[in-house]
Legacy VTK file of the C-alpha trace (Angstrom):
# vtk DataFile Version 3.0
C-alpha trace
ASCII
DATASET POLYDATA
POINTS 314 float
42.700 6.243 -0.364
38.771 6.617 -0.328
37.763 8.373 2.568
35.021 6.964 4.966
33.018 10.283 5.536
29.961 8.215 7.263
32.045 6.920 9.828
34.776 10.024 10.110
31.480 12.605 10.632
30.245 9.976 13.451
32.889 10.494 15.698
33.706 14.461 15.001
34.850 16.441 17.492
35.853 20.003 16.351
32.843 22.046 15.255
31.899 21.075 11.728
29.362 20.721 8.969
28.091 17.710 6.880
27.614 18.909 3.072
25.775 15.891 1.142
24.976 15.826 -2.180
21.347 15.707 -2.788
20.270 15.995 -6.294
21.962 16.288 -9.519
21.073 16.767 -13.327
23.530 16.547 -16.414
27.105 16.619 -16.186
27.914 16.364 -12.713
31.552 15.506 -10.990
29.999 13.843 -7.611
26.627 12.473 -7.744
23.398 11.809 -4.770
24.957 10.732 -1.356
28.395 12.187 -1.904
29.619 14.140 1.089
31.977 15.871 2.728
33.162 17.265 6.218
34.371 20.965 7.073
35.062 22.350 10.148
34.828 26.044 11.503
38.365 26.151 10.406
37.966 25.345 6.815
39.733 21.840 6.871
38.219 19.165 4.891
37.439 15.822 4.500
36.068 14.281 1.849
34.899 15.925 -1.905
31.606 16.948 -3.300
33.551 17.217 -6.648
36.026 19.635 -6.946
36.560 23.194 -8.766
34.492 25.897 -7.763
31.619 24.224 -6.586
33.008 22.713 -3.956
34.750 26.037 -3.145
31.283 27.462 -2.598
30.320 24.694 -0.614
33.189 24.873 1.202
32.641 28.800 2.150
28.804 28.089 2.906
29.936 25.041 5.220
32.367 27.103 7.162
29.549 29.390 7.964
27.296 26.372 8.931
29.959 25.333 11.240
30.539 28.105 12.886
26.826 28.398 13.866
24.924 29.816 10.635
21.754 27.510 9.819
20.997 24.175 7.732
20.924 25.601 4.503
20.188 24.339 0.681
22.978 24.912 -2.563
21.486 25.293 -5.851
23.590 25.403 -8.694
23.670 25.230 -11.928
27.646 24.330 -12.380
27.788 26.153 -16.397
25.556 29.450 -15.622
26.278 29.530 -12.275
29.811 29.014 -11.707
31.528 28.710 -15.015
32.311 24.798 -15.077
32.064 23.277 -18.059
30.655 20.065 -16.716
27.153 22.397 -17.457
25.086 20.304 -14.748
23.616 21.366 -11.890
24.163 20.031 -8.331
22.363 20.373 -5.012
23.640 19.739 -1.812
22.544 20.336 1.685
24.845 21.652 4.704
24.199 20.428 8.099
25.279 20.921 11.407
27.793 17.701 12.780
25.219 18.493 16.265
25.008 15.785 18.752
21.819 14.600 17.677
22.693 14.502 13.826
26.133 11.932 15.415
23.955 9.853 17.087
22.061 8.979 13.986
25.541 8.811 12.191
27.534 7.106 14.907
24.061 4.284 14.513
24.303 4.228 10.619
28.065 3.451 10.761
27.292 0.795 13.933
25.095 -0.829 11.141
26.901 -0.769 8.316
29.822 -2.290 10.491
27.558 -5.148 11.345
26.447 -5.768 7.792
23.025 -4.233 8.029
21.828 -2.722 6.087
19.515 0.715 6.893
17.823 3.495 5.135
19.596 6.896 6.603
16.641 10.136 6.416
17.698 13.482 6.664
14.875 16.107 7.333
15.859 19.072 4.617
13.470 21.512 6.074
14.385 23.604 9.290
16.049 23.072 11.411
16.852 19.516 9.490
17.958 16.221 11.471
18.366 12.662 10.932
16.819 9.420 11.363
17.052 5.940 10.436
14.695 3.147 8.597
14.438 -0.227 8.825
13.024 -0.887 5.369
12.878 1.728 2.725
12.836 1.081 -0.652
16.151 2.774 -1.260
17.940 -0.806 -0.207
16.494 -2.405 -2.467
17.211 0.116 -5.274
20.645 1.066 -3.578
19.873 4.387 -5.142
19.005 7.210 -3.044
16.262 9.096 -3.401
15.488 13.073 -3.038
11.396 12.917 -1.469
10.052 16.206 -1.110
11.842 17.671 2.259
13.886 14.445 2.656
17.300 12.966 1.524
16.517 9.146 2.136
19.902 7.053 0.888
21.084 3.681 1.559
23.900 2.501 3.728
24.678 -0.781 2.698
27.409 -3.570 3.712
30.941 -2.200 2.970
31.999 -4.310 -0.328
34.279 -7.091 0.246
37.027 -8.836 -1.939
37.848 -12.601 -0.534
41.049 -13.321 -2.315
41.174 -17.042 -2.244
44.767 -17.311 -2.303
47.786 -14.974 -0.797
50.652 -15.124 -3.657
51.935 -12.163 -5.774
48.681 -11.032 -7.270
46.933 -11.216 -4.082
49.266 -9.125 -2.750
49.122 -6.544 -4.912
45.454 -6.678 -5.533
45.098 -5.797 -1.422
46.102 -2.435 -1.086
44.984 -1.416 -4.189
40.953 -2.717 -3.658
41.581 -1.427 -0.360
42.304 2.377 -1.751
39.122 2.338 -3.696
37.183 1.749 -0.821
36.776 -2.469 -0.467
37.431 -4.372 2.608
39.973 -7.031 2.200
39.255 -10.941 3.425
42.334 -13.135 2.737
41.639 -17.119 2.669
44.706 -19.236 2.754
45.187 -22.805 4.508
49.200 -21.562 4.720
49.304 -19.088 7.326
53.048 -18.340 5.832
50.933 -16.480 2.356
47.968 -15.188 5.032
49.793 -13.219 7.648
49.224 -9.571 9.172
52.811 -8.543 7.940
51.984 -9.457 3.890
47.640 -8.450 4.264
47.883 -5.391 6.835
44.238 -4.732 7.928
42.849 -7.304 6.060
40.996 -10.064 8.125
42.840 -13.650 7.308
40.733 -16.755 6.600
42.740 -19.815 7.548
41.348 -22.239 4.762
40.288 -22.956 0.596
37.208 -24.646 2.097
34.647 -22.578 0.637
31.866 -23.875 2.915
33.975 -22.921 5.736
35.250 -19.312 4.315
31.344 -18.374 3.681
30.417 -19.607 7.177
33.522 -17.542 8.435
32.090 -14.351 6.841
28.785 -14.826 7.848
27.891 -15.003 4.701
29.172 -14.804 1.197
26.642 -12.328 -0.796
25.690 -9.775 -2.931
28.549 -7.381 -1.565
31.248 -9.747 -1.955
33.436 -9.941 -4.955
35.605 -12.868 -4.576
39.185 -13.745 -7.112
40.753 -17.178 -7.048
44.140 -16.963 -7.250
45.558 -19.915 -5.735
48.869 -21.833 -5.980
47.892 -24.561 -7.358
45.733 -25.355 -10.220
43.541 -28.127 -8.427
42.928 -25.712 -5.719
41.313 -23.018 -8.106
39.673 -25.576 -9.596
37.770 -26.951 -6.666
37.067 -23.550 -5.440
35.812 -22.431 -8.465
33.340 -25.588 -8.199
31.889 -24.385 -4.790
31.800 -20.957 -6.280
30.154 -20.841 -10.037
26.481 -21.300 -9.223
26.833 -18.649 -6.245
24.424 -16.355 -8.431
24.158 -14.004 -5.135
28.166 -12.278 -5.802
28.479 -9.430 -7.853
31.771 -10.729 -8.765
33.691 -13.970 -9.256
36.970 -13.783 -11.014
39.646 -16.857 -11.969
43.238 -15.683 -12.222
44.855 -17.952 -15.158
44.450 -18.016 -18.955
42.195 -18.778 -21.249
43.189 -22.796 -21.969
43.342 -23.097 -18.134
39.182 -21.809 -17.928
38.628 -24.093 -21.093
40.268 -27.366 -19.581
38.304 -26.792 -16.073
35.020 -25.418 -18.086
35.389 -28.987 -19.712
35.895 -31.355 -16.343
32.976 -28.844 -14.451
30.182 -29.134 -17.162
31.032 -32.916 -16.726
30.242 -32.956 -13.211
26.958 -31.139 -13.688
27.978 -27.388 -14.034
26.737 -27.179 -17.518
24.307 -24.244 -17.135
25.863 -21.468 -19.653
24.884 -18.276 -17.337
26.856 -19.290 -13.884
29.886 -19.308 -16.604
28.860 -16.049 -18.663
29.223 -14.237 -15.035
32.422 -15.521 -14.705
35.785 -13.025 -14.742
38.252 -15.296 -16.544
40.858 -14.302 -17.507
40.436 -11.770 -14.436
40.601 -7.914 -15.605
40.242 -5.435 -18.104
42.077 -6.310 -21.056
45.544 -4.078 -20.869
47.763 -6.400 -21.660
48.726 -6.792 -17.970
51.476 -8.905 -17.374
53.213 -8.091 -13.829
51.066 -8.991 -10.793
50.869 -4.837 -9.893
49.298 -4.528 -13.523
47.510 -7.521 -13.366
45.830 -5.320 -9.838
45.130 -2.234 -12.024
42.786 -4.468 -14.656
41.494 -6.494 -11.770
40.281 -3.384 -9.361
38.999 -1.179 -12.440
37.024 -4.271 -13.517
35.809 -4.663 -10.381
34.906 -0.764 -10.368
33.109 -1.016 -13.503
30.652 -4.093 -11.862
30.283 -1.996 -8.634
28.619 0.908 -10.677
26.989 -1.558 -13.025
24.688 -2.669 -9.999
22.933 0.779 -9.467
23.432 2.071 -13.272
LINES 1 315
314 0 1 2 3 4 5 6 7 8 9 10 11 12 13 14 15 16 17 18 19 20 21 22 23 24 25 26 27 28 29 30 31 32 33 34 35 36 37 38 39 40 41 42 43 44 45 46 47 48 49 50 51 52 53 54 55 56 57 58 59 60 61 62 63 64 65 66 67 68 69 70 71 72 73 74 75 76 77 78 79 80 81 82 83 84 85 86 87 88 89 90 91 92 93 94 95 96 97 98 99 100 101 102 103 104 105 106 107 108 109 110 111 112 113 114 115 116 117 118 119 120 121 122 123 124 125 126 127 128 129 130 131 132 133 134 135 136 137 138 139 140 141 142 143 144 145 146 147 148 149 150 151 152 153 154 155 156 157 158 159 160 161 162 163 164 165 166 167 168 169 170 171 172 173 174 175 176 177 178 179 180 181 182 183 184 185 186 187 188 189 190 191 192 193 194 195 196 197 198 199 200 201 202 203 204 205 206 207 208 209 210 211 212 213 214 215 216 217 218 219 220 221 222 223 224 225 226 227 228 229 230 231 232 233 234 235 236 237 238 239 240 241 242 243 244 245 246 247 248 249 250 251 252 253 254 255 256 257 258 259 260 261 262 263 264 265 266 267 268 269 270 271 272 273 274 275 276 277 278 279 280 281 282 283 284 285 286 287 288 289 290 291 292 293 294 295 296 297 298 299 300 301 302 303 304 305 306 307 308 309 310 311 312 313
């Protein structure tokens, strides 16, 4: 399960230390923004990668915890510490101090509330936080390393709107949910949308796309959205609403080829004949694995899905 380290290092209690990847070059196993949580006591949350960078990071964090100052990790991961990755990584350990939480607790308000902000953290003593309204970091949603400050972007938690809550959806859930997405379930039958089947998801009582994006406040570039309906009519009008929505990242169709060809066919007739809405289009859905059971069908879906997420900031 991918751990939320923005929101778990807002509300920290115990004395700990924030270790954030700042900078890296080559071969690296975590890159800029990744972080991680120790306390005084040498429990963890989060990774900065692993091996025996992390071990140092870990050592240098317990320190920080336990009072020692901000301080800067340099290394280079071959020469340095014998990894064969042969990159080099810095990261910067911080204090969890009241004033560094408030900024947190603030950055994880926004991100809750779908807005998006530019988080700063000071690198020179004795270091701090702050947060910007426009940087160009959101635009980028790359961070940045600017002399003495770490400026990164905390953006919109990804969503997947299943359209549909049969087999696949149901498998698809948990597993986009693992990687880190937050799961919106839209089904007019509230016997395929309930809490029991979609724990944690939030349930959207309708196929009405217009209704759905009004619902969620809106659909957009951090939504990826699969239609997996039963019925064949239903994905078909959904898919309608859904094609020239050039704002998602991702739009997959659950079915098979001859079933894209046959609605391709009736769509262009009704005026969707513009060839790039369709050349976006996931269909059939997933890497091809040769998936057959709706759990496999979840693996192709989610590491296709993983492979657009990166694509967006690669």
């Amino acid at each position: 399960m991918t751990v939320d380290v923005l929101a778990e290092a807002a509300r920290v209690a115990a004395p700990s230390a924030l270790a954030t990847v700042i900078a890296t070059a080559g071969s690296s196993p975590r890159h800029a923004a990744a972080k991680m949580i120790v306390a005084a006591s040498g429990e963890q949350l989060g990774t900065v990668g692993g091996g025996r960078i992390e071990l140092e990071v870990v050592e240098r964090a317990r320190a920080v915890a336990a009072g020692a100052p901000a301080e800067r990790v340099d290394k280079h991961l071959g020469h340095d510490l014998a990894m064969c990755c042969g990159g080099r990584m810095s990261v910067w350990i911080e204090p969890l101090d009241r004033s560094r939480l408030v900024a947190l607790a603030e950055a994880a308000r926004r991100r809750g509330r779908r807005t998006p902000v530019a988080l700063v953290t000071a690198l020179a003593s004795p270091g701090g936080k702050d947060l910007l309204e426009r940087d160009d970091t959101l635009r980028t949603r790359r961070p940045r390393l600017e002399g003495d400050r770490f400026i990164e972007p905390i953006l919109p938690t990804e969503r997947l709107v299943l359209f549909g809550g049969g087999h696949v959806a149901r498998a698809l859930a948990p597993l986009a949910a693992s990687v880190g997405f937050e799961i919106v379930v839209c089904d007019e039958d509230e016997r395929f949308a309930d809490e029991e089947r979609f724990p944690g998801a939030r349930l959207v009582g309708t196929f009405d796309v217009a209704e759905a994006a009004r619902e969620l406040d809106p659909f957009g570039p951090d939504d990826y959205v699969i239609i997996t309906t039963r019925d064949h009519g239903i994905d078909e009008r959904v898919l309608e609403r859904l094609l020239p929505r050039v704002d998602l990242t991702y739009l997959g169709l659950i079915g098979s080829r001859g079933k894209l060809g046959r609605f391709r066919k009736r769509l262009e007739a009704r005026g969707l004949a513009d060839p790039e809405p369709w050349a976006r289009l996931h269909s059939p859905v997933g890497l091809e694995i040769g998936a057959e059971t709706p759990e496999e069908i979840a693996v192709s879906v989610v590491a296709e899905m993983v492979r657009a997420r990166h694509a967006r900031v690669s």
